[in-house]
N, C-alpha and C positions, 0 to 999 in steps of 0.2 A: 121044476119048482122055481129057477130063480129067472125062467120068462114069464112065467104067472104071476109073479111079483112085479118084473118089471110090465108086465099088462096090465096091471092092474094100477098101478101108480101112474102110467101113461092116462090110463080113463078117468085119473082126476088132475090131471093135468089144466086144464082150462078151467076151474073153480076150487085149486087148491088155495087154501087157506088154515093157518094150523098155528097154536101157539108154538112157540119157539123152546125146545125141548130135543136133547139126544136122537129120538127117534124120531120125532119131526124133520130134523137136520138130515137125518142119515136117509129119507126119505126122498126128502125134496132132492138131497145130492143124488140120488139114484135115479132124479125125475131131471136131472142136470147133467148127466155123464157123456153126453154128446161137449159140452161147452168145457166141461171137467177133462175130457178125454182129448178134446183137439189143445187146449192149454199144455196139459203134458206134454202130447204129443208132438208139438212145437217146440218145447224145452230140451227135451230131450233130441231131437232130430238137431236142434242148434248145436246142443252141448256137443254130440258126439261128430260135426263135420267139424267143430272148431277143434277137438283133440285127431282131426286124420290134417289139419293143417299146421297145427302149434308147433312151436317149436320143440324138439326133442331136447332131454336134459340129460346126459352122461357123468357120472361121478366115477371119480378113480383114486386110489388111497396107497399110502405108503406109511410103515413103521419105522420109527429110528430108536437105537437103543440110547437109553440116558447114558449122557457126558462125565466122563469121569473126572472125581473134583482134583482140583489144582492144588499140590501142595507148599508152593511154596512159601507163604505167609507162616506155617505152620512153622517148617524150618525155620524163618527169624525167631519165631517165638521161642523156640524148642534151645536155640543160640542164645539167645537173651537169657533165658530162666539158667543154663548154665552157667554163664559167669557172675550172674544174681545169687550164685549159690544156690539154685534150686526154687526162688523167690516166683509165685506165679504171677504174670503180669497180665493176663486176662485175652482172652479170645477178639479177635477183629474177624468183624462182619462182613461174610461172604455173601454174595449175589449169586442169586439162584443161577444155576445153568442150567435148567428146564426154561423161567422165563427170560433167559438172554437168546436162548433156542428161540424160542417162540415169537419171541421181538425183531432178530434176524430174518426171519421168515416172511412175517409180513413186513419189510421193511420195503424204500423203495428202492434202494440197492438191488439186494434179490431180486425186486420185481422186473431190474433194469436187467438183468444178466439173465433172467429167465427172457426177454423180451429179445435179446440183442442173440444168445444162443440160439434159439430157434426160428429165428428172423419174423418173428410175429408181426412186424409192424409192415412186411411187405406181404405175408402170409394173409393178414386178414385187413389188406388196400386200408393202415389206418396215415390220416394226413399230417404231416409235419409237425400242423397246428396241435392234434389231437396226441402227439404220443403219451403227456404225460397224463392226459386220460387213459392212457391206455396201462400206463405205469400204475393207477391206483385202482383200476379193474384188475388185472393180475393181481395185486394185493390184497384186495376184498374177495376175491374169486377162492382165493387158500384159505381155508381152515384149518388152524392148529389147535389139536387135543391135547391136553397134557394128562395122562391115566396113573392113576395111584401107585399103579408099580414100577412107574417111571418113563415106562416108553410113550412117545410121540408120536400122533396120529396124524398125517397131514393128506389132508384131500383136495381136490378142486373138482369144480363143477363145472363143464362147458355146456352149450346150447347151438343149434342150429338155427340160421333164420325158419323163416314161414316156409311153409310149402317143402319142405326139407327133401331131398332126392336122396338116393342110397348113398352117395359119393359125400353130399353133407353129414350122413349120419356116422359114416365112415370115418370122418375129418373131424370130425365132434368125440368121438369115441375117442379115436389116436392123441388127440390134443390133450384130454384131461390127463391123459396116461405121462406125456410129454411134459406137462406143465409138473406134475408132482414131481418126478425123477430130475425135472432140472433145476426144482428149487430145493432138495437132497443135497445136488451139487451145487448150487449155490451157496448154501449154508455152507458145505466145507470151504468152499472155495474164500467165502468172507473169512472164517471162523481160522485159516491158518494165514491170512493176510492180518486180523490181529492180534493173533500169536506170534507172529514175526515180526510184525510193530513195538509190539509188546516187549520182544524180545532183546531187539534192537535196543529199544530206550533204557531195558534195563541197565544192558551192557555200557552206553554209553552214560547213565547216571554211576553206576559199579567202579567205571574208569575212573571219573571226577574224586569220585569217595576214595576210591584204593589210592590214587595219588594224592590225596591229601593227608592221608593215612600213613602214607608214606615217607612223606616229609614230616607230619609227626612220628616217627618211630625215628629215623634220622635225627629228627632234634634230640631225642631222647638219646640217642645213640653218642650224642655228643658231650649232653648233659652226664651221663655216667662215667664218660671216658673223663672227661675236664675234672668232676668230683675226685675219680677214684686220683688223678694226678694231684689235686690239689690237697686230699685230706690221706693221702696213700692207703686208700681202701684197694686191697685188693684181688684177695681168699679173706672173708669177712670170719669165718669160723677158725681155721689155722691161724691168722693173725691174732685175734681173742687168745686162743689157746696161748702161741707163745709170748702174750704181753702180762696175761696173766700169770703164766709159768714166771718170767724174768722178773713182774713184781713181786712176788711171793720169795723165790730165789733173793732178792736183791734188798726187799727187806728184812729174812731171816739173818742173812749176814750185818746188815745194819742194826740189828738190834743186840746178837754177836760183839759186836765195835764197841758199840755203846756199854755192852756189859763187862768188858776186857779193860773198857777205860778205866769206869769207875771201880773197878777192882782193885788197877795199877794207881790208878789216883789215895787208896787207901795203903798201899805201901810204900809211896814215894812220892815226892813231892812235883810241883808242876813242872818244875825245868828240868828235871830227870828224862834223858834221851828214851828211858822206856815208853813214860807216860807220852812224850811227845810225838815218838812213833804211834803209839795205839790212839793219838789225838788227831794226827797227821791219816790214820786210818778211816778213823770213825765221819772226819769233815770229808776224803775224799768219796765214802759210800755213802754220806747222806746225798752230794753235791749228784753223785750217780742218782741216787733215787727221785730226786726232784725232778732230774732231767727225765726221768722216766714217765713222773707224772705230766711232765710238763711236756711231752710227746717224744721222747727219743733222748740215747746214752749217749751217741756219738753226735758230731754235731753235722754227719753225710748220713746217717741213720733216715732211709725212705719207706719204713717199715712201722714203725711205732706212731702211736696215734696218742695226744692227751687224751688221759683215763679220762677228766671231769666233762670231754664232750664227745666219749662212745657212745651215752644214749641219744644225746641229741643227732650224733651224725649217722647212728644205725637207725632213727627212723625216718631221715631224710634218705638214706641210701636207699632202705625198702621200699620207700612210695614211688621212686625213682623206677627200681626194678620191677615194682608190681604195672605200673604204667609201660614198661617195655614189653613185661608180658603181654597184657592184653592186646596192647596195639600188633601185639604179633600173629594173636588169636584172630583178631578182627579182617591185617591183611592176609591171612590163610583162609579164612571161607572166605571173606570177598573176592578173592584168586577162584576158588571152586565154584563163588556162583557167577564170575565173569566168563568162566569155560562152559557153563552149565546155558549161560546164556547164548553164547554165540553156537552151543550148539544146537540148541532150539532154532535159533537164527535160518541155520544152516539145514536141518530136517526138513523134510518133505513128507513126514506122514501124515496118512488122512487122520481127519477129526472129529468126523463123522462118521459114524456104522448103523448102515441102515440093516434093518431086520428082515422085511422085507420091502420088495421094491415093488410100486405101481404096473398093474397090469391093464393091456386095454380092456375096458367093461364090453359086454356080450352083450347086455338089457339095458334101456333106456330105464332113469326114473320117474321120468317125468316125459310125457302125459301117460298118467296110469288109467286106461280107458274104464273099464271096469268099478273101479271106484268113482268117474266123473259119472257114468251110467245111472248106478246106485242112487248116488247124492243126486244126482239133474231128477231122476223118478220121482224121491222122496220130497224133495223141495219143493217140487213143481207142484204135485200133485196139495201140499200145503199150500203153495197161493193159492188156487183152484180153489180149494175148499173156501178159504176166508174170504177171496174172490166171489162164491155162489152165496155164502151167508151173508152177505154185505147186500148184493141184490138182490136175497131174498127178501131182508128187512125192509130195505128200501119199496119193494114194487108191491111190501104189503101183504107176501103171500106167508112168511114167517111173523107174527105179532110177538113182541115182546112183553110180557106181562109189566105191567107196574101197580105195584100197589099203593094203593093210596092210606093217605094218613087222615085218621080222623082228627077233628078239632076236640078237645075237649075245654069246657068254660067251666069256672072256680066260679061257685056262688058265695 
């Protein structure tokens, strides 16, 4: 059936002429399949020697689990709201540790220690002049995934030149596997260098603080000692108690006096030795109680304090002692995070945990013959076509219709 087609379309071959139409097309292409066929035919025969010569493309991939967050900003805050009384002072913003990861990665650091580890720059004859191209090829060559559940996807992709021999493909395969596991270790490798910077600087900002800290709590130390000598504060409770007690005491008796007097003053006159004794009484426990008020009975008394300036020096005492406290609180964690620091300092654990690690790839991705096959057929065989419709317009043997427009005249 479909050589009697194509004999038949052959026998109008030398007087085909046909308006331009589906099956006219599909005709004349059937009267063309030699010119339609060597076109493919060519296409495809290119396509497929240039994928047995292309270079081969190896991808190789590794997972890292996400970085766990850093607490110690938290701890100031969590220190602060304490002696705020519980007063919240609002969260500080943390930098992702997904994209610090991922920044590290491509960075040219990593690119350098992945280069210098596996000696790539004598590995693949690159020139002196050229390393630091060769630093932002390893950089652009890694791809970092960042996946919703957290973990990190990092791949790279190698190539063989032209012409590639087993020993190339071999080398091409090994390497992407190589390049992903040593920027793995490179990230740890950056990532506890500045942990230990970090660490470092704390410690030494910690020092500066704690000794400043320190000489204020000393000053204070002085300040309270100098007070309590100067105003003889010094059981602020028991003192209260027995100055209160002794004025209470001291004025009971004085009013005692006072009421003995004028008792005796109504039975006897002024010069009367009784009245004069109970006179001689009542002037010596008033002369007592002024001294009391006036801060002490005795005049070596280092105990008593004037009544009329316990408020004011009980709350100059307090803000004194509330100041010794804190700074005591403040050089107590700065002690904990200057040990806390040095010993991060001083640790050596890794910082990265990969999930899994990069294996040499088995299959090339690239050149996927089969798919260039497909595409070079279908393509091809598309120019071809548009290719024959073109000359057939052209040579005449396809006519394109056009219609024409009538004139019409307005009388």
């Amino acid at each position: 059936m479909l050589k009697k087609l194509f004999k038949t379309i052959d026998e109008r071959k030398d007087n085909f002429k046909e308006e331009l139409s589906f099956g006219s097309f599909f005709n004349y292409l059937l009267m063309k399949r030699k010119v339609v066929s060597i076109i493919v035919g060519i296409t495809v025969v290119i396509v497929m020697a240039y994928s047995l010569i292309a270079p081969f493309q190896y991808r190789a991939g590794a997972t890292i689990l996400p970085p766990q967050n850093a607490s110690s900003m938290g701890d100031l805050t969590s220190f602060l709201q304490t002696l705020s009384g519980g007063i919240a002072l609002g969260g500080s913003a943390q930098g992702n540790s997904l994209l610090i990861f991922k920044d590290i990665l491509k960075s040219r650091e990593a690119a350098k220690i992945i280069t210098d580890k596996n000696g790539l720059v004598k590995r693949l004859k690159v020139k002196p002049q050229d390393v630091d191209n060769l630093y932002n090829g390893i950089a652009s060559m890694l791809n970092v995934e960042l996946k919703r559940s957290g973990l990190i996807l990092v791949t790279a992709e190698t190539e063989t030149p032209f012409f590639p021999s087993a020993a190339d493909k071999k080398d091409a395969a090994e390497l992407s596997a190589l390049i992903v596991n040593t920027a793995v270790q490179a990230l740890d490798s950056i990532n506890r260098v500045k942990n230990t910077t970090k660490a470092r600087r704390e410690k030494e900002f910690i020092n500066r603080v704690l000794a400043k800290k320190q000489t204020d709590l000393n000053m204070v130390d002085s300040l309270v000692e100098l007070f309590r000598q100067q105003h003889h504060f010094y059981d602020l409770d028991d003192q209260n108690k027995a100055l209160m007690n002794n004025a209470v005491e001291l004025g009971t008796r004085l009013a005692q006096a006072e009421i003995e007097l004028n008792l005796h003053r109504l039975e006897f006159n002024e010069n009367s030795p009784i009245v004069v004794t109970a006179r001689e009484k009542y002037n010596k426990l008033l002369e007592q109680y002024n001294r009391l008020q006036a801060g002490g009975i005795a005049s070596n008394d280092k105990f008593s304090i004037p009544l009329d300036s316990v408020p004011k020096l009980i709350r100059i005492y307090q803000d004194l002692i509330r100041k010794k406290k804190i700074l005591e609180q403040v050089n107590l964690y700065l002690s904990t995070k200057k040990y806390q620091s040095a010993i991060q300092e001083a640790s050596d654990v890794p910082t990265v945990q990969p999930l899994d690690l990069a294996q040499v790839p088995k299959h090339r991705i690239a050149p996927k013959r089969k798919i260039m096959f497909i595409l070079a057929l279908f393509l091809s065989f598309i120019v071809a076509s548009v290719f024959v419709l073109i000359q057939g317009v052209y040579e005449g043997n396809l006519i394109v219709k056009r219609e024409e427009k009538s004139e019409q005249s307005s009388q």
